[in-house]
KEPA-789858 format. One line per field, with one value per residue (C-alpha): z, y, x; residue number from 1. Coordinates in nm, 2 decimals, decimal comma. Example, Ala and Ser with C-alpha at 12.3 -4.5 7.8 and 13.67 -1.06 7.14 Angstrom:
REM residues 2
c3 c(0,78; 0,71);
c2 c(-0,45; -0,11);
c1 c(1,23; 1,37);
resi c(1; 2);
REM end
This chain:
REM residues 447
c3 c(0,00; -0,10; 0,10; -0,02; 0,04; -0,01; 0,33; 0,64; 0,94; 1,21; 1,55; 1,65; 1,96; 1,79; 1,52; 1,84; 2,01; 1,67; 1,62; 1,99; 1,90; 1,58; 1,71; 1,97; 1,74; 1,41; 1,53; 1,53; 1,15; 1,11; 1,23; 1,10; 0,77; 0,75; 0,91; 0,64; 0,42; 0,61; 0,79; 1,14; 1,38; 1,57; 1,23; 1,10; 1,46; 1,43; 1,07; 1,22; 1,42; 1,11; 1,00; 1,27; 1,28; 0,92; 1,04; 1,28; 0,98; 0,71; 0,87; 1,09; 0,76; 0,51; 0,78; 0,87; 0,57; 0,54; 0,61; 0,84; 0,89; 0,50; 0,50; 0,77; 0,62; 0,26; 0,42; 0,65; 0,32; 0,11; 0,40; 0,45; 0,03; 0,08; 0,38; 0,14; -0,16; 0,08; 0,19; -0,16; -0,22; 0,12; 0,04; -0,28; -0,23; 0,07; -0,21; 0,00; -0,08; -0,17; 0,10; -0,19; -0,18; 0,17; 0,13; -0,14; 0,03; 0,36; 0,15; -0,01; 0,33; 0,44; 0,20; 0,52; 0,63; 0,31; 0,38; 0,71; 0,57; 0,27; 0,57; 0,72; 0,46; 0,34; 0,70; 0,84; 0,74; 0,89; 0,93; 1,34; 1,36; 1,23; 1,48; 1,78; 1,66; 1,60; 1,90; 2,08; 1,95; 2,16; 2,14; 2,36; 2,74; 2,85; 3,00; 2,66; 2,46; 2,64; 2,71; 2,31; 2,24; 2,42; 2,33; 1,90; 1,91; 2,15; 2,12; 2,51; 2,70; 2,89; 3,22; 3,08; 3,04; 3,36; 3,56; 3,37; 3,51; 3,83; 3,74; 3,78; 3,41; 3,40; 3,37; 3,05; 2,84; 2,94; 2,83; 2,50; 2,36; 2,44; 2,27; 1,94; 1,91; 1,97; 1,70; 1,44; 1,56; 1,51; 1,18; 1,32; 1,01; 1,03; 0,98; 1,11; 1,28; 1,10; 1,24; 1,36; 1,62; 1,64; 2,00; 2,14; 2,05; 2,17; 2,52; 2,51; 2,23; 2,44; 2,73; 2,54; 2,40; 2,67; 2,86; 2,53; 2,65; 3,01; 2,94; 2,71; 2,98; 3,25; 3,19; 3,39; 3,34; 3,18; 3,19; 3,06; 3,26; 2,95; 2,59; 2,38; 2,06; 2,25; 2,35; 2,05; 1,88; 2,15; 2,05; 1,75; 1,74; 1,98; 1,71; 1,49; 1,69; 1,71; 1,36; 1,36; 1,65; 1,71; 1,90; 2,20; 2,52; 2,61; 2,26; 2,30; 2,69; 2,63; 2,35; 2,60; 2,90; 2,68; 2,54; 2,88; 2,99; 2,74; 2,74; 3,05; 2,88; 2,81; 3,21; 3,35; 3,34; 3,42; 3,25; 3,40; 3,26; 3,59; 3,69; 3,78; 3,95; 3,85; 4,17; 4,11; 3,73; 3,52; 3,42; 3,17; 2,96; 2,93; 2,57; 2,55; 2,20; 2,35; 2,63; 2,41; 2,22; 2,54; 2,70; 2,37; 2,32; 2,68; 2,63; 2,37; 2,62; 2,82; 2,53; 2,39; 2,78; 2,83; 2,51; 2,56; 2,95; 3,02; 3,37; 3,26; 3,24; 3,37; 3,07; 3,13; 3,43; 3,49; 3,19; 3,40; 3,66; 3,43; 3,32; 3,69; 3,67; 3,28; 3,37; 3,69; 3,57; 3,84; 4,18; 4,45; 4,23; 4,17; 4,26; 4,49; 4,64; 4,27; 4,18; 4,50; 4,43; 4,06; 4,21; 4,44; 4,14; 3,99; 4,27; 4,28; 3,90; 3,91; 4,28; 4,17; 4,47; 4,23; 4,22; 4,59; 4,62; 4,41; 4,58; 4,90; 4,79; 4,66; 4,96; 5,16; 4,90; 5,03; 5,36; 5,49; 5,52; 5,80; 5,70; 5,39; 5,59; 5,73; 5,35; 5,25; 5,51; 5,49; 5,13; 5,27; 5,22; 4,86; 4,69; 4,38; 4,56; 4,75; 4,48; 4,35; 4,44; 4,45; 4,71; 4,99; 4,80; 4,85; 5,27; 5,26; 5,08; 5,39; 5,68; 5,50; 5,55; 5,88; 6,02; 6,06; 5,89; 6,00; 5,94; 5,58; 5,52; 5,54; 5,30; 5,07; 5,08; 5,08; 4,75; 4,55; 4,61; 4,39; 4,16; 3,81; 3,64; 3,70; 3,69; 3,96; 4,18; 4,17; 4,28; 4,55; 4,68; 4,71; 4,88; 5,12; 5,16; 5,24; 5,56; 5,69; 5,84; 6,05; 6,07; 6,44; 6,59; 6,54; 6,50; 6,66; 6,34; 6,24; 6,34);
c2 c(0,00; 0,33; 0,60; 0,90; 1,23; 1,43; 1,20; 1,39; 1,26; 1,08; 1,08; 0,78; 0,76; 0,71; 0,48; 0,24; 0,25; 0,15; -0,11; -0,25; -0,29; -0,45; -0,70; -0,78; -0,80; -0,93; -1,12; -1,47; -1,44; -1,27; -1,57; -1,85; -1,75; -1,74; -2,01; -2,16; -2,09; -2,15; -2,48; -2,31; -2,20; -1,93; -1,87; -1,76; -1,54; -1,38; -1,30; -1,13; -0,97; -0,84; -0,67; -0,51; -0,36; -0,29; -0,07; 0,12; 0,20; 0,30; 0,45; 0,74; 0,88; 0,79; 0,78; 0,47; 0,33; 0,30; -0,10; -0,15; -0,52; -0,58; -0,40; -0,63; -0,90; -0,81; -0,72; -1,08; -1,23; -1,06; -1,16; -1,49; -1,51; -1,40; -1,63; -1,92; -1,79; -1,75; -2,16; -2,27; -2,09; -2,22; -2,60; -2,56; -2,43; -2,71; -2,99; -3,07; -3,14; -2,78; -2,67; -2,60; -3,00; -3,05; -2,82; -3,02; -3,35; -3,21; -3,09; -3,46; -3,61; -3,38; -3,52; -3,79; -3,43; -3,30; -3,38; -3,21; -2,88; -2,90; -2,88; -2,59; -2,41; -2,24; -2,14; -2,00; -1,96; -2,22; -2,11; -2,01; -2,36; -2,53; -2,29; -2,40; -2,81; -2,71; -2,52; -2,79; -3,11; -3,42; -3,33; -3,03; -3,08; -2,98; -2,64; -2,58; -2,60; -2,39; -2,10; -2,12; -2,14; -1,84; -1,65; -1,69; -1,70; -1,46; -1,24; -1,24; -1,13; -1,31; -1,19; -1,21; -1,59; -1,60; -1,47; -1,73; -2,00; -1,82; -1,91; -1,70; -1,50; -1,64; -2,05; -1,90; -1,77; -2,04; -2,32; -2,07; -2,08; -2,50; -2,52; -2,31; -2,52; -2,82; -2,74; -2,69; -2,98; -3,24; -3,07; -3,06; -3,00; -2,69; -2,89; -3,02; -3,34; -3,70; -3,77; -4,05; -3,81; -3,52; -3,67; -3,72; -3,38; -3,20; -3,18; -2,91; -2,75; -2,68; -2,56; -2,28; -2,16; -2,15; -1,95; -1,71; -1,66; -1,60; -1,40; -1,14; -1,17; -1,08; -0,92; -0,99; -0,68; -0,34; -0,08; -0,23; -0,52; -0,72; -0,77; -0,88; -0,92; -1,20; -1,38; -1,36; -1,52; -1,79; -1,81; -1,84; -2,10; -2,33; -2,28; -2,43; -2,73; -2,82; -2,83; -3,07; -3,28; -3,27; -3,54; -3,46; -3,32; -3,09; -2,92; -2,83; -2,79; -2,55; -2,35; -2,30; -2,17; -1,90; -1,78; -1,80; -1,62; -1,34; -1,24; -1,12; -0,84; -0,56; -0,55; -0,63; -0,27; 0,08; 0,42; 0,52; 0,24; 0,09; -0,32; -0,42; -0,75; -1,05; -1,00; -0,58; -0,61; -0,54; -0,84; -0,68; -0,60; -0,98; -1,09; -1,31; -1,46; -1,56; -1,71; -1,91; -2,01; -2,11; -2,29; -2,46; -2,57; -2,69; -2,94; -3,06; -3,10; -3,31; -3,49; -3,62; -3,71; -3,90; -4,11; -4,21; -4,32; -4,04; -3,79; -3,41; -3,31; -2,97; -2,76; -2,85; -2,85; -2,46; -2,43; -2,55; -2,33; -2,00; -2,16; -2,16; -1,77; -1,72; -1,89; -1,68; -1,32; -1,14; -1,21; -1,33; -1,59; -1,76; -2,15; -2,13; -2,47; -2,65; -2,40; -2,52; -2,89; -2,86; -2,67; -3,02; -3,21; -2,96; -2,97; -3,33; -3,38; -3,10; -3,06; -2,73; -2,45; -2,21; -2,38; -2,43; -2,06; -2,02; -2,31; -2,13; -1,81; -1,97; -2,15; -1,80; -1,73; -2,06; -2,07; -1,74; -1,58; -1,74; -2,07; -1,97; -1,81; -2,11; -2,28; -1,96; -1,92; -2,33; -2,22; -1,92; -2,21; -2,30; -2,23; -2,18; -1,92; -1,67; -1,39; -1,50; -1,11; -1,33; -1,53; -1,20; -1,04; -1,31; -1,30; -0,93; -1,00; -1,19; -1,07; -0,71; -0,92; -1,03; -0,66; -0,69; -0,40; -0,37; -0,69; -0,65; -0,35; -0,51; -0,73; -0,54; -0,38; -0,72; -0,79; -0,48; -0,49; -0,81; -0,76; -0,65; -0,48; -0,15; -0,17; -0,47; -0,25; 0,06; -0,14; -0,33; -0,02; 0,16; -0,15; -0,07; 0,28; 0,16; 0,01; 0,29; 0,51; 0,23; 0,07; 0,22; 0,14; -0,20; -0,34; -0,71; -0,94; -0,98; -1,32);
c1 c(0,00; 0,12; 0,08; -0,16; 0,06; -0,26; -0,44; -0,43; -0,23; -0,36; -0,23; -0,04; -0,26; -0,56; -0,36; -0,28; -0,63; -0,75; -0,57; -0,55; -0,94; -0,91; -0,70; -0,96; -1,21; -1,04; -0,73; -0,89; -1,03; -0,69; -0,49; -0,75; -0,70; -0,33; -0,34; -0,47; -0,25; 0,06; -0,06; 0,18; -0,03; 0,27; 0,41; 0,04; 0,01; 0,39; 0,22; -0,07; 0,10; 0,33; 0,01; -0,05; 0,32; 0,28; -0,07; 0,12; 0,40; 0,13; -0,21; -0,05; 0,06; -0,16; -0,49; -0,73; -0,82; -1,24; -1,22; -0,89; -1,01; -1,04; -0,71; -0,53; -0,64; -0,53; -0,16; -0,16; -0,26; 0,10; 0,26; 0,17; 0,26; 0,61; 0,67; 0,53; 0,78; 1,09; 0,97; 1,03; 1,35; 1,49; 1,37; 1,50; 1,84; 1,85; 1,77; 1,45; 1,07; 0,93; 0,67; 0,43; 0,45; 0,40; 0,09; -0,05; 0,00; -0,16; -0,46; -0,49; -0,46; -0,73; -0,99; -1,16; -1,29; -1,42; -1,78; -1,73; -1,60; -1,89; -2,16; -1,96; -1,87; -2,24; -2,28; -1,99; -1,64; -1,46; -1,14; -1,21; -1,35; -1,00; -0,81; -1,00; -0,93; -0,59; -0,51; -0,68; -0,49; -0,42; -0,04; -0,09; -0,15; -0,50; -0,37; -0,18; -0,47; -0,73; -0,43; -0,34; -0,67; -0,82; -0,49; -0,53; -0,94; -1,02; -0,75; -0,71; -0,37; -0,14; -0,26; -0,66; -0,62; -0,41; -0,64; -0,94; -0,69; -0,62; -0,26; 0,10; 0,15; 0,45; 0,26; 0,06; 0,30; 0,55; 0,25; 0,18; 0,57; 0,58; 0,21; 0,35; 0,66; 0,51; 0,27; 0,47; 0,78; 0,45; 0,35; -0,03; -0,28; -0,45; -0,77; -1,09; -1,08; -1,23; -1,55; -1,45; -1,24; -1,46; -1,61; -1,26; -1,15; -1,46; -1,41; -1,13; -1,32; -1,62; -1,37; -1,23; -1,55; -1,69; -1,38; -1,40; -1,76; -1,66; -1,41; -1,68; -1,97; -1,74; -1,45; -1,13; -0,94; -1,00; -1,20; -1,52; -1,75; -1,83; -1,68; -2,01; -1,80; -1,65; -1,94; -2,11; -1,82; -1,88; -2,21; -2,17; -1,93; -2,14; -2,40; -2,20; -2,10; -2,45; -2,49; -2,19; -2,31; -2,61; -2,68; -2,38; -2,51; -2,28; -2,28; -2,62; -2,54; -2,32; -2,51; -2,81; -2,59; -2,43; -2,76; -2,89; -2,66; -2,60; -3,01; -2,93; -2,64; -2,87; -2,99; -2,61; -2,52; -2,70; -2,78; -2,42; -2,23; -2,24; -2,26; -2,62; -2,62; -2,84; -3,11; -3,14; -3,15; -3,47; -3,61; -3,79; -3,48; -3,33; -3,38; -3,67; -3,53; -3,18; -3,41; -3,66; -3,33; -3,12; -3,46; -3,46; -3,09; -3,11; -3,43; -3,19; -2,90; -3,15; -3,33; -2,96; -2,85; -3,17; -3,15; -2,79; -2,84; -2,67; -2,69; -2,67; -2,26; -2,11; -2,22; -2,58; -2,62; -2,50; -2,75; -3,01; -2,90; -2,97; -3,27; -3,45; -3,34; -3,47; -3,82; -3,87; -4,02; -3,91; -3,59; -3,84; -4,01; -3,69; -3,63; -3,36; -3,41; -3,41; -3,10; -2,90; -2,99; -2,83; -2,54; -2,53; -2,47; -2,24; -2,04; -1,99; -1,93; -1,70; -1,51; -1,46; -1,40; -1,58; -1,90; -1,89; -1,86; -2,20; -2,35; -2,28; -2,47; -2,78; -2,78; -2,82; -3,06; -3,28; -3,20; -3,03; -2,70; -2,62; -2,66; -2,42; -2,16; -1,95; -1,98; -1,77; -1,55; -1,45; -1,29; -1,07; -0,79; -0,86; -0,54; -0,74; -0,96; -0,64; -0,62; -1,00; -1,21; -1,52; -1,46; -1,42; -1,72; -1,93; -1,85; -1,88; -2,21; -2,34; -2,19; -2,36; -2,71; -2,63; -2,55; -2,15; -2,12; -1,73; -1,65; -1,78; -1,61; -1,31; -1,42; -1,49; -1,20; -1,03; -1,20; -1,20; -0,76; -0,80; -1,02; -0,86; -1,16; -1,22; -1,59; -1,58; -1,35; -1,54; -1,83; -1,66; -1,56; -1,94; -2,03; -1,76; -1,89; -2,22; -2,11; -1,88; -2,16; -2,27; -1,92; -1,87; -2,21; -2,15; -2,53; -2,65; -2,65; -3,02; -3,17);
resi c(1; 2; 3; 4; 5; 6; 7; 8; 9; 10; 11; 12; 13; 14; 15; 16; 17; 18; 19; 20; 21; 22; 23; 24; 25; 26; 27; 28; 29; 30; 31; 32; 33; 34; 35; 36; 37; 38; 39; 40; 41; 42; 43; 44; 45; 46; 47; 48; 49; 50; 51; 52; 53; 54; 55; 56; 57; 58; 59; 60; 61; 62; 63; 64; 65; 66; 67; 68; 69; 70; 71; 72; 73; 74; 75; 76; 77; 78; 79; 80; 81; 82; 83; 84; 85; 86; 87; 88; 89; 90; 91; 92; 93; 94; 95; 96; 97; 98; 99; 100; 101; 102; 103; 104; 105; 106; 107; 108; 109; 110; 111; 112; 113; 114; 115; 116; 117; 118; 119; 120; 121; 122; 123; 124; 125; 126; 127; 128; 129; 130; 131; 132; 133; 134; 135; 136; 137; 138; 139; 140; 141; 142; 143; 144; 145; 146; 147; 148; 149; 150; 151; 152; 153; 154; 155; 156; 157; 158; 159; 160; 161; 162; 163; 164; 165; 166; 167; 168; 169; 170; 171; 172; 173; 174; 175; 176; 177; 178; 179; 180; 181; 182; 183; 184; 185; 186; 187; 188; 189; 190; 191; 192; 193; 194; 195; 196; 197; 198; 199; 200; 201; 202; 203; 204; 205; 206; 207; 208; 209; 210; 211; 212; 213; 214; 215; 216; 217; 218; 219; 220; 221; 222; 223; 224; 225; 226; 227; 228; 229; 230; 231; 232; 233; 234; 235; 236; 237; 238; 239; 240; 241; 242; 243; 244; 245; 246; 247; 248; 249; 250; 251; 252; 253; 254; 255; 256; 257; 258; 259; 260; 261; 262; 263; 264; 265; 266; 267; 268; 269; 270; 271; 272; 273; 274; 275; 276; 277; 278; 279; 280; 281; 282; 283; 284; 285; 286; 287; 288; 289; 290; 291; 292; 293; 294; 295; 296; 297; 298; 299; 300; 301; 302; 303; 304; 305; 306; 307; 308; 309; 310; 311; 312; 313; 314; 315; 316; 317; 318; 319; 320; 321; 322; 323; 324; 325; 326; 327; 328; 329; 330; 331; 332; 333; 334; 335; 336; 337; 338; 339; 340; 341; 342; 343; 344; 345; 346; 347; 348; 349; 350; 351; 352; 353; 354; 355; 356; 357; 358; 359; 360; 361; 362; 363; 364; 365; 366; 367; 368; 369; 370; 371; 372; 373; 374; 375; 376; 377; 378; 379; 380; 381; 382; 383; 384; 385; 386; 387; 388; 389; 390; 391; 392; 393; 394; 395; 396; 397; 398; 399; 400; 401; 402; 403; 404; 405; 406; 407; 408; 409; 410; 411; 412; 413; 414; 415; 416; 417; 418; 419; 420; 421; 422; 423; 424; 425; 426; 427; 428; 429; 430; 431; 432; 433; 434; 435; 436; 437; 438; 439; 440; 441; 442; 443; 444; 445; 446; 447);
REM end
C-alpha cells in the first residue's frame, strides 16, 4: 500500500487505540485465515501480528483506511505469500521437498474431512473452527490447549487468560511458547478433525469456548465489565458445533448456557455504565429470543443425555441453573431450592472450589446468610480461591445481611484490592462505603 501524500495525518494515539481494537475484534479471523494458508499456527500469529506492525507503519501517515479489517487482512494475506515464496527458495536451495509439496500433500490427506468442511462451509467460514481443533490437538497438554486457544481466538492477553486460570503470568506464556513449538515440531494439520475423532477432540473444544464466553460476559481486566464481541463469537461458534453434533449433550449444553446467559447483557449494566447485579437487574430487559433459544438448546441438552443413558454433564447443568433464573419473571419468584440442588450435582461432578462458592450463595438465597456463611469461610484455604475477588465479595455479601457491617467492610476492601476490572472494583468499593456510616455502631446481626 502506498501511501496517499494528499491523506491527512492521524495521531499515533488514535492509530494504536485502533488497532488494539481490531485486534480484539479481528485477530482470530486474522490468524484462521493465515493459518490456512501457512498450515503453522505461531508462524500464522507472528504473521498477524506483522500486520499489525505494518498498520502502525502505514495508517498514521496515510490515515485509517475505510475497512482496516479488509485492509489487515489483505496485508496478512501478502505476508503470508512472501513467507510461502521464501519456503520454496529455502527448500530448494537445501535440495529438499518444496513446502508448496507439503501443502499439497496435507490438503490430499485432508480429503476424510471433506464432507465435514462442505456442511460448514455455506454457514460460516470455517477457518475459526480449524483454529479452535488445531489449537486444541491431543499433542498439547490440556492447560496448553485452552491457554493457546483463548490466546489466537479470542485475542485475550497473557494476564486475561491467567487470571481465567487463576494461574501466575509467567505459567501461560511459558504453556503458550511449548504449545507453538510443539505445534509446528508435530506438523499438526491446520484442519478439522475425521469424524471419527470429532467426539474425542470435543471436550477441550467446548472448554475454550466456553472461557472465550466467560471471558466477554465478565470481563477480567480493563476498563469495561463485559466484551459482547467476544461472546457472541462464542455463540456463534457453539451454534455451529451443534450443527456438527447434534446429537452430544454438552454441545447443545453449552449452547443454551451462553444464550442464557447473554439475554441477560442488556440489564447487566445501568444508564451510568455501571454493573447491575443478576437479583437488582430489570427483568424486563433480558432478551426473551436468546431465552426461548437457550430454553430450547437446553431441552436438547436433556433430550440427547436421556436417550444415551446419560446424567446431565457440567455444561448442562449450569444451563439448567440459568434456566431456573430465565423462567422466573421477576428475583423473589426464583427457585432457589431447585438452583442449590443442581449446584449439588455440579459440585460433585466438578469438585470445583468455584461452584462451591456459588453453591454457598444460593444456599443464603434458600435458607439465609447465616446458613451460607461457614460454607464460605470453609474455602478461605482454597489455593485456587487466595487472589480470586469473589470469594471476599461473596463473605462481605453476607456478613452485610447479617448486620456486621465492619466486618464487611473489610471485605470489601479485601475484595476490591484483587479484583482486576475497573468496573468490579469501583463497585466493591461503594459497597464498602455503604457500611462505613454504620461501621462504628456495630449493630447485633439480624436473626
Amino acid at each position: 500500500m502506498r501511501d496517499d501524500p494528499a491523506a491527512p495525518q492521524t495521531r499515533a494515539d488514535d492509530v494504536h487505540a485502533v488497532v488494539r481494537t481490531l485486534w480484539r475484534m479481528e485477530s482470530a479471523r486474522l490468524v484462521g485465515a493465515v493459518a490456512r494458508r501457512v498450515r503453522d499456527l505461531g508462524v500464522a500469529e507472528e504473521i498477524a501480528q506483522d500486520a499489525l506492525v505494518a498498520a502502525l507503519e502505514h495508517w498514521p501517515r496515510g490515515g485509517v483506511p475505510d475497512n482496516p479489517a479488509a485492509w489487515l487482512m489483505a496485508t496478512a494475506g501478502n505476508l503470508a505469500l512472501d513467507h510461502l515464496r521464501r519456503q520454496q527458495v529455502r527448500a530448494a536451495q537445501q535440495d529438499a521437498v518444496s513446502h508448496a509439496l507439503d501443502l499439497r500433500h496435507a490438503i490430499a490427506q485432508d480429503a476424510q474431512v471433506q464432507a465435514v468442511d462442505d456442511r460448514l462451509d455455506d454457514a460460516v467460514g470455517d477457518d475459526l473452527l480449524r483454529l479452535v481443533f488445531t489449537a486444541c490437538h491431543p499433542v498439547l497438554s490440556p492447560e496448553a490447549r485452552v491457554a493457546l486457544a483463548l490466546r489466537v481466538l479470542g485475542g485475550l492477553q497473557t494476564h486475561e487468560i491467567a487470571r481465567s486460570f487463576l494461574v501466575p503470568e509467567a505459567t501461560v506464556a511459558q504453556r503458550i511458547v511449548r504449545a507453538k513449538r510443539t505445534l509446528a515440531e508435530a506438523r499438526v494439520p491446520f484442519a478439522l478433525p475425521g469424524a471419527a475423532d470429532l467426539r474425542e477432540r470435543l471436550d477441550p473444544v467446548l472448554e475454550v469456548v466456553y472461557l472465550v464466553f466467560n471471558e466477554g460476559y465478565a470481563a477480567t481486566a480493563g476498563e469495561h465489565w463485559m466484551r459482547p464481541a467476544l461472546c457472541d463469537e462464542a455463540m456463534r461458534l457453539g451454534r455451529v458445533l451443534a450443527r456438527l453434533m447434534p446429537r452430544e449433550s454438552e454441545v447443545h449444553g453449552l449452547l443454551a448456557l451462553m444464550e442464557l446467559q447473554a439475554s441477560r447483557q442488556a440489564a447487566r449494566t445501568g444508564p451510568d455504565g455501571q454493573p447491575v447485579l443478576l437479583l437488582a437487574q430489570r427483568r424486563s430487559r433480558w432478551d426473551r429470543v436468546l431465552i426461548r433459544r437457550g430454553l430450547a438448546a437446553l431441552a436438547a441438552a436433556e433430550t440427547c443425555a436421556a436417550e444415551a443413558g446419560d446424567a446431565l454433564g457440567p455444561y448442562a447443568l449450569q444451563a439448567a441453573i440459568a434456566g431456573c433464573h430465565a423462567r422466573a419473571r421477576h428475583a423473589e419468584a426464583t427457585d432457589w431450592a431447585r438452583i442449590v440442588a443442581l449446584y449439588d450435582a455440579l459440585a460433585a461432578l466438578t469438585g470445583s472450589p468455584v461452584v462451591e462458592l456459588n453453591r454457598a450463595m444460593a444456599v443464603s438465597m434458600a435458607s439465609g446468610a447465616q446458613a451460607a456463611l461457614p460454607l464460605v469461610e470453609a474455602l478461605a484455604d482454597e489455593p485456587l480461591l487466595r487472589t480470586y475477588h469473589l470469594l471476599p465479595a461473596v463473605r462481605a455479601d453476607l456478613l452485610f445481611r447479617l448486620g456486621r457491617r465492619d466486618e464487611a467492610a473489610r471485605a470489601y476492601a479485601e475484595a476490591a484490592a484483587l479484583a482486576r476490572n475497573a468496573q468490579d472494583r469501583r463497585m466493591l468499593e461503594a459497597r464498602m462505603q455503604e457500611c462505613q456510616p454504620l461501621a462504628s455502631a456495630s449493630p447485633k446481626p439480624s436473626p
